[in-house]
C-alpha positions in Angstrom: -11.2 -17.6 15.7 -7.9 -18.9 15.5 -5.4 -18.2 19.3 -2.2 -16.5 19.1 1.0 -17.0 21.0 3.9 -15.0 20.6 7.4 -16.5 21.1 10.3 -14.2 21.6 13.8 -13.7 23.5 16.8 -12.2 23.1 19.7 -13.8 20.6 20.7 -16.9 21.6 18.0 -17.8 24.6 16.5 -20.7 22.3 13.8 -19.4 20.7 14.0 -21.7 17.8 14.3 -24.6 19.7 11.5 -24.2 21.6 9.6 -23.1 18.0 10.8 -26.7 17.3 8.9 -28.3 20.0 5.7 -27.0 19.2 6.1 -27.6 15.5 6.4 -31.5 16.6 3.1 -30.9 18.5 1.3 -30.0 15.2 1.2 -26.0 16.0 1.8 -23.7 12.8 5.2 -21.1 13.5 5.5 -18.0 11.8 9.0 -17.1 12.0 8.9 -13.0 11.5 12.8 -13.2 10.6 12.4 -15.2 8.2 9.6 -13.9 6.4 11.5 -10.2 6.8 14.6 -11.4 5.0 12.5 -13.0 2.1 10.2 -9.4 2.1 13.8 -7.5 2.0 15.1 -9.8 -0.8 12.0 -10.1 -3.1 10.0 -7.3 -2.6 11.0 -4.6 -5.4 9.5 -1.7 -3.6 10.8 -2.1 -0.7 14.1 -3.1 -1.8 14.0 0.6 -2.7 13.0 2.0 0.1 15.7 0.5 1.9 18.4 1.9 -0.2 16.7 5.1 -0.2 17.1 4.9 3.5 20.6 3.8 3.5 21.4 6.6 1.0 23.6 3.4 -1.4 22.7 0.3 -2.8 22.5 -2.5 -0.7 21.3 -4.9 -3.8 25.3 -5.1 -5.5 25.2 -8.8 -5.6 21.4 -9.5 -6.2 20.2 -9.5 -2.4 20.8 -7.7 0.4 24.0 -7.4 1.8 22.5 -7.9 5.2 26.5 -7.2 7.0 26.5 -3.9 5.5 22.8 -3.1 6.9 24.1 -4.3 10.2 26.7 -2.4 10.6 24.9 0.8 9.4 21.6 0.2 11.4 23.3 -1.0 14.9 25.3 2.3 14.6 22.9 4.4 13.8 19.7 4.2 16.1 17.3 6.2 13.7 18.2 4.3 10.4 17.5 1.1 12.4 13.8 2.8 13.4 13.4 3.8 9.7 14.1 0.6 8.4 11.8 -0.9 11.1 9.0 1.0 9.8 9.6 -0.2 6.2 9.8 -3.7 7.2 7.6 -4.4 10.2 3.6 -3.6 8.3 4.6 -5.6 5.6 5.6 -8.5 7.8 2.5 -7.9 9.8 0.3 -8.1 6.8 2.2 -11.9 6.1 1.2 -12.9 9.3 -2.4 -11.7 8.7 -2.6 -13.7 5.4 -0.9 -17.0 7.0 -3.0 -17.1 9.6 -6.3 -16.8 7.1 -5.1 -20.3 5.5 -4.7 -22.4 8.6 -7.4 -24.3 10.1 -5.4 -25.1 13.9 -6.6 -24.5 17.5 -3.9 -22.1 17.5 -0.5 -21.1 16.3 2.3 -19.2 16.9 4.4 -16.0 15.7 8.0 -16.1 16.7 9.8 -12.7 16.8 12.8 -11.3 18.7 11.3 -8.2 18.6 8.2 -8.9 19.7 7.5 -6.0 22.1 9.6 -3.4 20.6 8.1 -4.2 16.8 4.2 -3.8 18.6 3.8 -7.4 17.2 2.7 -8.4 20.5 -0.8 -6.4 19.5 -1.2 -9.3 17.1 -1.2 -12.0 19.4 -3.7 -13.3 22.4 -0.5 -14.5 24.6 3.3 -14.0 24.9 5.9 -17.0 26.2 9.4 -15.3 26.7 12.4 -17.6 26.6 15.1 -16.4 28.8 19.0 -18.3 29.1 21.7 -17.2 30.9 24.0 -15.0 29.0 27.0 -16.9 29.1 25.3 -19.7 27.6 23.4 -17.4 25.2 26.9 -15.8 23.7 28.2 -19.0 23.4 25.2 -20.2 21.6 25.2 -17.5 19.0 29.4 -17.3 18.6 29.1 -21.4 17.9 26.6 -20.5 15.2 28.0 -17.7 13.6 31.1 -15.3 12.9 30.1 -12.7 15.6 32.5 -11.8 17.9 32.1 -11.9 21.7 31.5 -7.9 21.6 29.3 -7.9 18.3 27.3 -10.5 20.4 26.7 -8.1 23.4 25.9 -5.0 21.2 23.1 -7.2 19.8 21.9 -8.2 23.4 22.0 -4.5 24.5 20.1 -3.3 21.3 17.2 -5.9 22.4 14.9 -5.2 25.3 16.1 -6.9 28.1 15.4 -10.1 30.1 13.6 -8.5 32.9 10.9 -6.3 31.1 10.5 -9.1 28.7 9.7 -12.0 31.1 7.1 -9.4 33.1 5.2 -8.3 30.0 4.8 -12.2 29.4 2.0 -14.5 30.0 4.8 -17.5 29.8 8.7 -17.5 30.9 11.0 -20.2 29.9 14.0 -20.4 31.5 16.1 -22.4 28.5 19.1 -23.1 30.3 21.2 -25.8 29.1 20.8 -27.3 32.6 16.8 -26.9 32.5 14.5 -29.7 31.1 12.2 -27.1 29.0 9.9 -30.1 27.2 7.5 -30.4 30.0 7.4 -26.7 30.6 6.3 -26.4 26.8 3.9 -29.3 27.2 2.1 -27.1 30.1 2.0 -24.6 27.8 1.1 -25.9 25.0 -2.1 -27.9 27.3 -3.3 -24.1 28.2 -3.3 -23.0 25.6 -5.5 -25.9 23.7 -8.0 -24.8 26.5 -7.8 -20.7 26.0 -8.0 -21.9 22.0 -11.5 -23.5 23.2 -13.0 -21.4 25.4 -12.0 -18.5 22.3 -14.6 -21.1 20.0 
């Protein structure tokens, strides 16, 4: 049996970096994003579910029009849930599938959502990345078109920092003044042994 860790933080704390890291020490990521945006592109059915949801067509120009979601599901609290509920199993099941090909003392499912999406239930250990937020909105401003404001309501639609971290096996602190390879190295030594007292 194959270990599980969970990566998650809120936007911007460096999540993919640290994803990054382990990928150079040979562990396998699932990134859940990812695989939701190719599920919400390519999957017919649910591609009509969500504009069933949406009550229009969110398809015009071949794929999603995933501003137009945005701004519907972060104003609209239910929509966002009902969405959710649409996406998240099918996303689940990818993991489930992944995981079957992969012969690895264990790998790693990175999620923002990790807690609030019950994803956590899928996985043996949880690391949370945490940043300051200053650095975090500047990290996601300098890599996108969000405005300051857009960047909070995203960080005040996530769970935040301080339930995170405690319902976490591992904390990161990814500050830009932090050295966060050796913390990962730690890690990444536990959990080789976890992975083989699992065996």
């Amino acid at each position: 049996m194959t270990a599980k860790l969970g990566v998650t933080g809120g936007i911007g704390s460096g999540k993919t970096t640290v994803c990054r890291v382990f990928t150079v020490l040979g562990i396998p990521v699932f990134l859940a994003d990812d695989a939701a945006k190719e599920l919400m592109n390519n999957n017919l059915i649910l591609r009509e579910k969500i504009n069933s949801v949406a009550g229009k067509d969110l398809y015009t120009k071949g794929y999603l029009d995933r501003k137009e979601l945005a701004q519907l599901i972060f104003s609209n609290h239910s929509l966002l849930e009902k969405v959710n509920s649409l996406v998240h199993p099918m996303v689940f099941e990818s993991f489930e599938n992944w995981v079957t090909e992969l012969d690895t003392p264990y790998l790693i499912m990175e999620a923002a959502i990790l807690f609030e999406s019950q994803a956590y239930k899928l996985v043996d250990r949880v690391v949370s990345i945490t940043a300051p937020i200053e650095e975090r909105i500047s990290r996601v401003m300098g890599r996108s078109e969000l405005t300051r404001n857009q960047v909070l309501e995203r960080v005040s639609s996530q769970m935040d920092d301080e339930e995170r971290n405690e319902r976490s096996y591992y904390v990161i602190n990814n500050s830009d003044s932090e050295l966060i390879i050796p913390e990962i190295l730690k890690i990444h030594e536990d959990m080789l042994r976890f992975a083989a007292r699992m065996k």
